[in-house]
C-alpha positions in Angstrom: 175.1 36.6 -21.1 171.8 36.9 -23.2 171.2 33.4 -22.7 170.1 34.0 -19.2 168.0 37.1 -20.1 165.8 35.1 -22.7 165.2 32.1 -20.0 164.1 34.3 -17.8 161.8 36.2 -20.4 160.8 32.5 -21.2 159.7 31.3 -18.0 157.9 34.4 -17.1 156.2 34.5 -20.2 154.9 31.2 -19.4 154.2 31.4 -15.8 151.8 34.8 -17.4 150.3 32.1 -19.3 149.5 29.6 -17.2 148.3 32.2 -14.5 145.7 33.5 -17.0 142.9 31.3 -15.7 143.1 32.8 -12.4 141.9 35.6 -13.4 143.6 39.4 -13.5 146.9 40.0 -12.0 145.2 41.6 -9.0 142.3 40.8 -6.2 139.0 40.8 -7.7 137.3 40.4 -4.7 138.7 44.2 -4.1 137.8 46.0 -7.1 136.5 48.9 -6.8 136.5 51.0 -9.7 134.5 50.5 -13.2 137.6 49.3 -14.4 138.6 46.7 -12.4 135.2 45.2 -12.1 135.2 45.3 -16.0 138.5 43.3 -16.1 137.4 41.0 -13.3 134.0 40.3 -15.2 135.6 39.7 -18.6 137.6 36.4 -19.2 139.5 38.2 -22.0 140.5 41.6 -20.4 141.2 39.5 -17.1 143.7 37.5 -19.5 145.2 40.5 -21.0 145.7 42.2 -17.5 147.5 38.9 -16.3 149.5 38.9 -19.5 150.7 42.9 -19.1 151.6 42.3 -15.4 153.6 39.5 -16.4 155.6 41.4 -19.5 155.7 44.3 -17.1 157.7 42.4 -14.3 159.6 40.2 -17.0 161.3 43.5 -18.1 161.9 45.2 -15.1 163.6 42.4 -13.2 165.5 41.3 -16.5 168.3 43.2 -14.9 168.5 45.7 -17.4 170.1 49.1 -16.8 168.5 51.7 -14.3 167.1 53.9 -17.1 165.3 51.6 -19.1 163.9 50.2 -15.7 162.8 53.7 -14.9 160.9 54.3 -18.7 159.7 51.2 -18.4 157.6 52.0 -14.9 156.9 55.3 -15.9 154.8 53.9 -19.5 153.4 51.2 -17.0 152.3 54.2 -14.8 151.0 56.0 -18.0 149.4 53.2 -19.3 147.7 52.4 -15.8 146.0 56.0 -16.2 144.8 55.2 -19.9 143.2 52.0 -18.9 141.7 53.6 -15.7 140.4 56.4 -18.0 138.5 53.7 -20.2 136.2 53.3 -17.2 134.4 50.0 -18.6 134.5 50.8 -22.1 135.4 47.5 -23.7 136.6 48.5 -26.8 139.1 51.7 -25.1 140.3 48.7 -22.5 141.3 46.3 -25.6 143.2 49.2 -26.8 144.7 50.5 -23.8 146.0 46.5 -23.0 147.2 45.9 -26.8 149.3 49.0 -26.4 150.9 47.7 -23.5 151.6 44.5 -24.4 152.8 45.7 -27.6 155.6 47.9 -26.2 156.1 45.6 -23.2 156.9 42.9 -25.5 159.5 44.9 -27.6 161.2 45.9 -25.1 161.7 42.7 -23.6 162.8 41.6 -26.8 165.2 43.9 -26.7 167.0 43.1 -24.2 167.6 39.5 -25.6 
C-alpha cells in the first residue's frame, strides 16, 4: 500500500536530515580527490552530499520495480561522474547536487 512507501520516504528523509551535521555521506578522513575534499571542506556541499545519498537510497529500497531501480542507479552513476568532473568548482558542484536532488526527489514522489 502507498502508505508504507511514503513512511519510509518520511523517515529516511529525516534520518538524511538529521545526519547532515556529520558531515558528507562518505569518510572524509579518506578523500582523495578535489572533489571530495571540496565536499568535506564545505558545510553546504557536505549537507547536500548527505542529502543526495539519502534520496538516492530512499528510492532504491522503496521497493519499487527492477527497472526503475536500475534508472535510478544508472543517473546516480551519471551524476557521480558530473560531480566528479566539477573537480572543486563550487558553483558546477551546487549544480551538479541540485540536479540530483531535484530528480531524486521526483522520483521518490512518485512512487507515493
Amino acid at each position: 500500500m502507498n502508505i508504507g512507501k511514503s513512511a519510509l520516504a518520511f523517515t529516511f528523509a529525516a534520518l538524511a536530515t538529521v545526519g547532515t551535521s556529520q558531515g558528507a555521506s562518505f569518510d572524509c578522513a579518506k578523500a582523495s580527490t578535489p572533489t571530495e575534499h571540496a565536499i568535506c571542506d564545505n558545510p553546504q556541499l557536505s549537507k547536500l552530499d548527505d542529502q543526495t545519498s539519502g534520496l538516492y537510497y530512499t528510492v532504491i529500497s522503496s521497493g519499487e520495480p527492477a527497472d526503475k531501480v536500475a534508472a535510478v542507479k544508472a543517473q546516480q552513476e551519471k551524476f557521480l561522474g558530473q560531480r566528479d568532473a566539477c573537480g572543486a568548482n563550487y558553483d558546477c558542484l551546487i549544480d551538479a547536487y541540485t540536479a540530483q536532488i531535484m530528480f531524486l526527489k521526483a522520483e521518490a514522489a512518485e512512487g507515493m
